[in-house]
N, C-alpha and C positions, 0 to 999 in steps of 0.2 A: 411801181418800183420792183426790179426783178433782181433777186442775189441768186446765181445758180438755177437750182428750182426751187428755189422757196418766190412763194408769192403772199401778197399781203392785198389785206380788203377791209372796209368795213360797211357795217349794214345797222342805219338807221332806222327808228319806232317815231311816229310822233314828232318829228324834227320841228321846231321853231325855230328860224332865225330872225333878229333885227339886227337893226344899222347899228356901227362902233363895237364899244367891247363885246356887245352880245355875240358879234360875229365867232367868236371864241368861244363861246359856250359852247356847252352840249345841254339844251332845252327838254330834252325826252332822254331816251335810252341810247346808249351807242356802245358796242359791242366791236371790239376789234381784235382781229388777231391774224396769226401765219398760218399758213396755207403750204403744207407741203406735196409739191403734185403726186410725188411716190407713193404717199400712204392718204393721203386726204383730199376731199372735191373739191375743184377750184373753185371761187366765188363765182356765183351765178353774173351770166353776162347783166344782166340788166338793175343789178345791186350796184353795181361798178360806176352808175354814173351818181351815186349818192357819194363820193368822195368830195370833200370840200377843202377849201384852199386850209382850214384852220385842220383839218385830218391829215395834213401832209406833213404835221409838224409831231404826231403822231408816231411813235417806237414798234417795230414789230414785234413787240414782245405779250400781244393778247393781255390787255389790261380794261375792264368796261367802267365807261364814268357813271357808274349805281350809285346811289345814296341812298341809306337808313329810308327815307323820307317815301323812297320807290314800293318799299313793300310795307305796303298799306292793310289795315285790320279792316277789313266790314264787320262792325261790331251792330247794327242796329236792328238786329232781331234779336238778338241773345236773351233778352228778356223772356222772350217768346219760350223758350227751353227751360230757363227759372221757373215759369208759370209751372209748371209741372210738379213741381219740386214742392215741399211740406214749406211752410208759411217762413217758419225761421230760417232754412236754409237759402230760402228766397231772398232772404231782407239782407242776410248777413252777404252770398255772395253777388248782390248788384253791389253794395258798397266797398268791396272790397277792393284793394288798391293794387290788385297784380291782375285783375280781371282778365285783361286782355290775353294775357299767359295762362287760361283757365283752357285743357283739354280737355277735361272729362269730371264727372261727378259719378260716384258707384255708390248705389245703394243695394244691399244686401242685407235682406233678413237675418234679425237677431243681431246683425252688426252697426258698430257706430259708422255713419254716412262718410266721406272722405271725397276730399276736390284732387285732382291731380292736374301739375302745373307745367306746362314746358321750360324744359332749364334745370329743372326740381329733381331728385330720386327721391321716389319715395312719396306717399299723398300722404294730405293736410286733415285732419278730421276735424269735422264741423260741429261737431257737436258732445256733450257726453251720455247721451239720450241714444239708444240701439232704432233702428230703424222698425217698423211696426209693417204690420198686413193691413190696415187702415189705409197707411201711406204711401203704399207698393198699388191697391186697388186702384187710391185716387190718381199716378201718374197711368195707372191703365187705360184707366177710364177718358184721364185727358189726350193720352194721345192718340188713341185709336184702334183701328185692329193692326194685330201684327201678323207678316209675312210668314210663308215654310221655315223660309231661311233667318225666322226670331228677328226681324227685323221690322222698327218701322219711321216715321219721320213726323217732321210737325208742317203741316201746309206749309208752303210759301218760304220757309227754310233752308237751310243746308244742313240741321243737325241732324243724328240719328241715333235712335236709341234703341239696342239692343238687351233682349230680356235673356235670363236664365231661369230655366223651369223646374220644377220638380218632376218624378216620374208619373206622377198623376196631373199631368201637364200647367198645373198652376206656376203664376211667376212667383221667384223666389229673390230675383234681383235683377238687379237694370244696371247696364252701363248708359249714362244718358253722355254723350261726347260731342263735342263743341263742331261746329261747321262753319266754316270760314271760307268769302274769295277773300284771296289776298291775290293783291296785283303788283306788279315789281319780278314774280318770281322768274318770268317769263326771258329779264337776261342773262339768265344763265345758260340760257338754248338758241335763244334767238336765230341765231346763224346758222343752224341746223335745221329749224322749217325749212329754209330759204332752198333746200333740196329735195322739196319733197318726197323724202326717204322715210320708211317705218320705223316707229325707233319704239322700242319696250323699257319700261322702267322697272327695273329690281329694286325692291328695298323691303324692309322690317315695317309691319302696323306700327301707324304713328308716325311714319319719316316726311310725309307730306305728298306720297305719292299722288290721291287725289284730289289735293287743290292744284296741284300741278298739272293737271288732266284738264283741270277744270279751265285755267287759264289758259292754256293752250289752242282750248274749243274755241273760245273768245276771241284769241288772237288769229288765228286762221278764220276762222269767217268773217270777221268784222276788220281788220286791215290787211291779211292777203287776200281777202275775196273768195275762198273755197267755200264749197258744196259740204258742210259738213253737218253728219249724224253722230249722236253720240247713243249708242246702245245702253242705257243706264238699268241695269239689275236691280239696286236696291233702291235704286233714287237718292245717289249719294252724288253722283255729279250735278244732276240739274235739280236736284231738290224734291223735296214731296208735293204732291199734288200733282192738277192736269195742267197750271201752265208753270212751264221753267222759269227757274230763278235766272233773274237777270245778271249773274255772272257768267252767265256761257253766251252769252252776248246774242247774237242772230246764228247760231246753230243749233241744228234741231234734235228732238231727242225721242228715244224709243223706248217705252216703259219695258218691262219683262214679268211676265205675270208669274212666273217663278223661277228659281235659280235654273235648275235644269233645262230650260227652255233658253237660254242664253243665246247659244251657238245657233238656234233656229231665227233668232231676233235680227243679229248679226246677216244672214242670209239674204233673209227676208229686204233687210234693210238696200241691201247691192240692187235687188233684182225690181226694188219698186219706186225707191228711191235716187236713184242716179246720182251718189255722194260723190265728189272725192277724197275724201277724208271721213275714216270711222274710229270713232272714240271707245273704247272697251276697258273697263276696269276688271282687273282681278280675275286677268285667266289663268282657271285652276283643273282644268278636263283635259281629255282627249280629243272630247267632241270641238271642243271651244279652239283648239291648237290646230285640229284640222280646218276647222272654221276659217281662221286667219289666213293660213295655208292659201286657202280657196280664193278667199277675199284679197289677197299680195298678188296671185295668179292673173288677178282682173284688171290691174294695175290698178289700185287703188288706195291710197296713203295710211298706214294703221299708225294709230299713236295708245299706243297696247299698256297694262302693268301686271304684276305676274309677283309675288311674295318668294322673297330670296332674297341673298344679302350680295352673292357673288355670282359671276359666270358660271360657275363649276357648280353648280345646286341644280341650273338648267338644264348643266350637260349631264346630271347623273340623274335626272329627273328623267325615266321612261315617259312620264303623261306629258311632259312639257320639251322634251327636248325636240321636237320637229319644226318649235319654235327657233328654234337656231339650225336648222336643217337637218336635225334628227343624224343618231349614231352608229355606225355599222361596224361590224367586224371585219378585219380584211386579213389576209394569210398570202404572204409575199412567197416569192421565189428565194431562193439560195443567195444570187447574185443580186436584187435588188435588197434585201434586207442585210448581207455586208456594207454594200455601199450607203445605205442609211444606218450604219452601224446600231441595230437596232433587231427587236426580236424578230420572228416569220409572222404573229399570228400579233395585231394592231389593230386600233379604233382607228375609225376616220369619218371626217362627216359627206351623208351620204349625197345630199342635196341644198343648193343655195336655200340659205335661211329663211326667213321669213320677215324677220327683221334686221333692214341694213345696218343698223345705228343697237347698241344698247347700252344704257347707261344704269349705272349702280349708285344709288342715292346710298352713299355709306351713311350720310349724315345727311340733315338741312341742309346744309348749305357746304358740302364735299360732292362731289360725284367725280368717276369716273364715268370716262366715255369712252365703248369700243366700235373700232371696225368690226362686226361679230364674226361676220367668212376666216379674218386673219388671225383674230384672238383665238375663235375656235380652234383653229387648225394647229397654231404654235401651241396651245393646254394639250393639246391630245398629243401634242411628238414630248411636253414635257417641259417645252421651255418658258418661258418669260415675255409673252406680248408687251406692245408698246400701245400704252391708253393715254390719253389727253384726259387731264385733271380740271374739274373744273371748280373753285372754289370762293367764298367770299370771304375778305380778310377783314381784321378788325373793327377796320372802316366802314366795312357793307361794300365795300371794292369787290366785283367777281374778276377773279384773274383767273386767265388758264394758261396751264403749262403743258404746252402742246404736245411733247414726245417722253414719256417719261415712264422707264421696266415698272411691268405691273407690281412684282412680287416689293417692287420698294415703295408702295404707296400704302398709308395710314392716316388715318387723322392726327 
């Protein structure tokens, strides 16, 4: 169906169909929305013949049929991260009745221990007993050696617990934080694989960036069939240990034997590995920015994250900005700077991005989404880009609202 130029598609996960009413279902994931050619890439030809007769009865107004039920907890190691933990806080938080909302437990010497819970301000204290060097030794000792970068994991997991040392390098406290696949998160994006286009994720520690990464790896090698590596630094995507946790499904992964070594991992991975698709958490260099840079050049898919909350953190970020094609000075003429009513002496961006796509996890389950080249371009003259929102309502329904001024968008 064609109105003007707007076009409309949608793009199936998983489809089941049966005979009678089933035919009206939507059995898996479905994801639909409008497609403006002026600002947005058309639906890939060969998505187009997943329209079915009960899709045509379907609104262009970008509505996906998710359900609660979609994003799912892998809850069955979590014990595995208790073990660690002093005997009482062990007992108290398996029984505990918000478990599954458990992100984190901090122990801190000399302080009483405390759970923190998503949904929650503010953490829960476990106990009225201060936490001891007995019981800082014993989660050392359980979980192993730790990383440069105070970082370490529990085999076969997705948790990760990071230490705080004193100056005479002893630990002094642990953040021990929950690791999770969850599966579902993936239609929120869905239709954007289907281009393979680079897309960066901004967001605040905590917003879900890396299980998003995580699922992502999953879903591109195991149902679109790509070639994918994931560069994993701290062993926060595919887990601790030598073989990966089976939530990154049949993609492969690269350990990094310390942080600084990243962007050589990264490299490495193109020139021996023949990916199409590379996974990177938490680029925070120079090195790592040109990396990508390198890696986009080869034609080759990045699905990047990067700590910020908005575009303009990128763009005032010297280390990071080449990620969005890096910011230059320009000093106009007389006559071209009347007609853009505007000063002689202007930013501008100096080269195509690096990543087509980038989205702003404001929240769980909020994000915007930019064309980065146009967004860029419109922040730097001053004005008001136009992002597609993409969000989940009460329901656990993702809607997006296709075309909508950045400067009016909030949770």
């Amino acid at each position: 169906m064609l109105n003007g130029n707007i076009k409309w598609g949608v793009t199936v996960s998983n489809l089941t169909r049966k005979r009678g009413k089933a035919d009206k279902a939507v059995m898996g994931m479905v994801v639909a929305r409008c497609w403006c050619s002026s600002s947005w890439l058309p639906l890939p030809w060969n998505m187009k013949a997943a329209a079915t007769p009960w899709s045509l009865k379907l609104k262009c107004e970008a509505i996906s049929e998710s359900s609660c039920s979609l994003l799912h907890n892998n809850e069955d190691d979590l014990e595995a991260l208790l073990q660690i933990l002093p005997s009482d806080l062990h007992h108290n938080l398996l029984n505990e009745s918000n478990r599954p909302q458990l992100v984190e437990v901090i122990l801190d010497l000399g302080r009483v221990p405390e759970a923190r819970y998503r949904g929650k301000h503010g953490g829960h204290y476990l106990r009225n007993s201060e936490v001891t060097v007995k019981e800082l030794e014993y989660a050392e000792q359980a979980v192993g050696e730790f990383g440069k970068d105070n970082r370490a994991g529990i085999e076969g997991t997705l948790h990760r617990i990071s230490a705080i040392r004193s100056r005479n390098g002893g630990i002094v406290g642990l953040t021990c934080r929950v690791g999770r696949a969850i599966t579902g998160q993936i239609d929120m994006l869905y239709d954007l694989l289907q281009y393979g286009k680079s897309i960066l994720f901004l967001g605040r520690p905590g917003v879900g960036k890396t299980t998003v990464m995580r699922e992502i790896a999953r879903v591109l090698s195991d149902e679109l069939h790509k070639r994918v590596v994931i560069v994993d630094t701290s062993n926060e995507i595919g887990g601790d240990g030598n073989i990966p946790h089976a939530a990154i499904g049949g993609a492969r992964r690269m350990q990094v034997p310390e942080p600084s070594m990243q962007h050589r991992v990264m490299i490495e991975a193109v020139e021996n590995h023949m990916p199409e698709v590379i996974v990177v958490d938490e680029i925070g260099t120079e090195a790592e920015a040109h990396a990508c840079r390198s890696i986009a050049e080869r034609g080759i898919m990045l699905i990047g994250t990067a700590h910020g909350q908005k575009l303009e953190n990128i763009i005032k970020n010297p280390t990071l900005s080449d990620l969005i094609g890096g910011i230059e000075t320009v000093t106009l003429g007389d006559a071209e700077a009347r007609a853009r009513n505007c000063q002689k002496t202007i930013l501008e961006r100096k080269a195509p991005p690096t990543f087509d796509f980038l989205i702003e996890m404001r929240d769980r389950h909020y994000w915007l989404t930019h064309r980065t080249d146009k967004s860029v371009d419109m922040l730097l003259r001053g004005k008001s880009p136009q992002v597609e929102v993409r969000k989940r309502d009460e329901k656990c329904k993702v809607a997006i609202e296709k075309s909508k001024a950045y400067d009016k968008c909030q949770i």
